[in-house]
Steps between C-alpha positions, in 0.01 A plus 500: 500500500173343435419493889542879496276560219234314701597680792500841285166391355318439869694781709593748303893486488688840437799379417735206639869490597596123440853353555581148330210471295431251305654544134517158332768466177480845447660620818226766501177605659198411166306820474136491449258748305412751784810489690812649501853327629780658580800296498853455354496397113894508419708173516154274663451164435441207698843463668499882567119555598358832670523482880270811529226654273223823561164368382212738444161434474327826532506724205431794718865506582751672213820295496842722480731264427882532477704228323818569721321436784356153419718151578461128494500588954401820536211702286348843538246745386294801548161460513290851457142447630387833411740800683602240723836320376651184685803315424458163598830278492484135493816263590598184588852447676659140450574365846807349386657815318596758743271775584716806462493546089139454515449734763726742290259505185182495663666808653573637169135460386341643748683861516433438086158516517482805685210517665414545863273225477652139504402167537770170510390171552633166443659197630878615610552138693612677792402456864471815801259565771372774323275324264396232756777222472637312819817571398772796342807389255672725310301564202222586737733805626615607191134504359393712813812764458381514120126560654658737738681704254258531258250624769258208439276327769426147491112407449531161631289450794442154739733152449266328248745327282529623132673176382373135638632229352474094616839304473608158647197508753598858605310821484746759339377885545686820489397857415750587214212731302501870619344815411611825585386863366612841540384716743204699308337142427470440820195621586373363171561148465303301756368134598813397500478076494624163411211274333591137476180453332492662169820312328634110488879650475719416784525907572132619629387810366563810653200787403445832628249820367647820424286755565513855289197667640327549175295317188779352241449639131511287188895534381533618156524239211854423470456542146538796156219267348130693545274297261434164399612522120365144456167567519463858294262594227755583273244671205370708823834613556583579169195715459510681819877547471421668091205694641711675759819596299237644283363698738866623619610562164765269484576424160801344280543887347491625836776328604705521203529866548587520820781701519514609938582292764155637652292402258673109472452544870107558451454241284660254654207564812209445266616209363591358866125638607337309184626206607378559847144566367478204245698257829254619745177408247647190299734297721386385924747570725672206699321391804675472833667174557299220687602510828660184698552160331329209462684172520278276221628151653446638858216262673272462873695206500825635396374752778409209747868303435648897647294516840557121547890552498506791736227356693766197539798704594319669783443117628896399517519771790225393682528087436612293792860408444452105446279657248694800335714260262156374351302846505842643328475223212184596413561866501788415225299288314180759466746751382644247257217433362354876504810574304462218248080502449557890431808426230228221345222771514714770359579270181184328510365891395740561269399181282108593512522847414772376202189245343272725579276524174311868500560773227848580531717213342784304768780743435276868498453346844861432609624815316204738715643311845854545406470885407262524872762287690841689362688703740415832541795746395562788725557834471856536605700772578783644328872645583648772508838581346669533829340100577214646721165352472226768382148563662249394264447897361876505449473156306244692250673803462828296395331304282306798343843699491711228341226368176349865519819709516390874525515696149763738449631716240837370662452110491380533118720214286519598131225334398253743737652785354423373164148464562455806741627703177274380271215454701476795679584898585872531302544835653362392881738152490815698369438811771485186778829392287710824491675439849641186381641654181794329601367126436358665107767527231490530142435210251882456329530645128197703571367826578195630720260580192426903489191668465155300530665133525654652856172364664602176411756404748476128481670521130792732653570387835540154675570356842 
């Protein structure tokens, strides 16, 4: 992960697809302030880990993202980059598992997402001529009849291996990685190519550009939160916020004789407004978030220990073979030790910034970094009754239908009509009442009052 924020932070990444990342005890992918990671959070841990993840870096891109749709081998999302929506499927198929129930449910998710365009990448451990290998087995034919159904077309171009690996002496390689789109993308994503150089994983990295033919907007804040309540002028506020119900004549008499639904209704809008006004004056909005992330611990020679490693793997190909055994031992032991001086300067960090000594005491410090580092909770969507995940509109009206029920003469429980009949219009409540005479009966061992007390129907009648 840290290699991809310092890839993010040089080139620009959109977004990444990444198959067996790197998860540590957890079993899942750390997030960092700035990014988002999609991945599998039920039943993870370090015997379990996730074998695919959707990490994005740009907050340009608004993440729709469906639980149902999200495993520890398979993850997927729609990402809306203005009008334009893409639903971009990440998996990774275990080569000793067969092929045909993955296949299935990456099938599944992609007629979920429903749109036209599509993206699915991963490493499906699966061999055809199709993607550049030297040779077809069986997974490789059931992947392309999947491809083939699906109307997808493989992006793959050239025989540059996706996976190198040295074992016993021997140069293993095999392109197992593929990346296929519909057919509306395919005029959009370009530069297709694998890049040995920008990783030390045994699986180079595959990048390509897509290309939407216009300037990308700032996404929305992801976010009900409009001001930064931490840093108001709270005797401004209260002044402005006085001032202006003053000058709307909203008063405690006012709205103790309220006796329309129109009027509660007008009210109700001032008061909203004079908050506005006395928000707006007193309290700063919140700023957008920093963009990217900044690794604290990350060094030049952190930086230097990287290119050394990769510069050492390119030698194993090109080392004379009385030589290759040598040149390979020194590949392994760079990485080792990039691996190991990065753990030490990782905790070496930690320590400094915990005796630190500046104005905020040792555990303001560790409290701020905890509440910066903690994973960010998504917006998820709901279900339906019938089991059907919602659209995120449908989401909000369910949720303002079931804690904001609509008000009806109809749904009113005895207590409402209590208070309705006390409150306000007698005559206008029992008129809305009189076609449900049915549910009103007399109080027992009483009579409706005559005369004057007749306009009193809460002493004569009850539900």
């Amino acid at each position: 992960m840290a290699e991809l924020l310092k890839l993010n932070e040089v080139r620009g990444i959109a977004m990444a697809l990444v198959q067996e990342p790197y998860t540590g005890s957890s079993g899942s992918v750390k997030q960092y302030p700035g990014t988002r990671v999609i991945q599998c959070t039920q039943n993870i841990h370090s015997r379990n880990p996730v074998k695919a993840a959707i990490i994005v870096f740009d907050d340009r891109l608004r993440v729709i993202q469906d639980p149902q749709l999200v495993s520890e081998t398979e993850v997927a999302a729609i990402l809306e980059i203005g009008s334009f929506r893409l639903g971009a499927i990440s998996v990774y198929f275990d080569g000793n598992v067969d092929i045909g129930p993955y296949i299935d449910r990456t099938k599944v998710i992609a007629n979920t997402l429903k749109t036209p365009n599509t993206l699915v990448a991963g490493d499906i451990n699966a061999w055809s001529y199709w993607w550049g290998s030297a040779s077809e087995d069986q997974r490789g034919t059931e992947y392309c009849a999947f491809l083939n159904e699906m109307d997808y077309h493989i992006l793959n171009t050239g025989q540059t291996p996706t996976f190198e690996v040295w074992r016993d002496n021997r140069h293993c390689t095999s392109i197992v990685d593929v990346t296929a789109c519909s057919s509306s993308l395919l005029g959009k994503l370009r530069d297709w190519k694998v890049d040995a150089t920008l990783i030390t994983s045994d699986h180079n990295a595959i990048t390509y550009t897509l290309v939407l033919g216009g300037r990308l907007q700032q996404a929305p804040i992801p976010t009900t939160r409009v001001y930064n309540t931490k840093k108001a002028d709270w005797s401004a506020f209260r002044e402005t916020f006085l001032s202006s119900l003053t000058e709307m004549n909203v008063t405690s008499e006012r709205i103790d004789a309220i006796v329309s639904g129109e009027e509660m209704e007008y009210l109700i809008e001032a008061y909203t407004t004079s908050i506005q006004i006395a928000s707006e004056i007193a309290i700063p909005k919140l700023g957008r978030r920093r963009k990217g992330t900044v690794l604290p611990w990350w060094s030049e020679e952190i930086d230097l220990l990287r290119k050394n490693v990769l510069t050492k793997k390119r030698r194993i190909k090109n080392a004379a073979p009385h030589r290759r055994k040598s040149v390979l031992k020194e590949c392994l032991e760079a990485k080792d030790n990039y691996i190991q001086k990065s753990l030490e300067t990782q905790t070496q960090s930690w320590k400094e910034f915990c005796t630190r000594q500046d104005r905020e005491s040792v555990w303001d410090g560790i409290y701020r970094v905890l509440r910066k580092t903690a994973g960010r909770r998504e917006d998820l969507l709901l279900r339906g009754n019938d089991g059907r995940t919602l659209n995120p509109k449908e989401s909000a009206d369910l949720l303002a239908n079931t804690f904001y029920p609509e008000d009806t003469v109809e749904t009113d429980t005895p207590c409402h009509i209590s208070y309705h009949l006390n409150k306000y219009d007698k005559s206008f409540y029992i008129r809305k009442r009189a076609s449900d005479a049915v549910r009103l009966r007399p109080i027992a061992g009483r009579r409706p009052p005559a005369g004057p007390a007749a306009g009193r129907p809460s002493q004569a009648l009850h539900k």
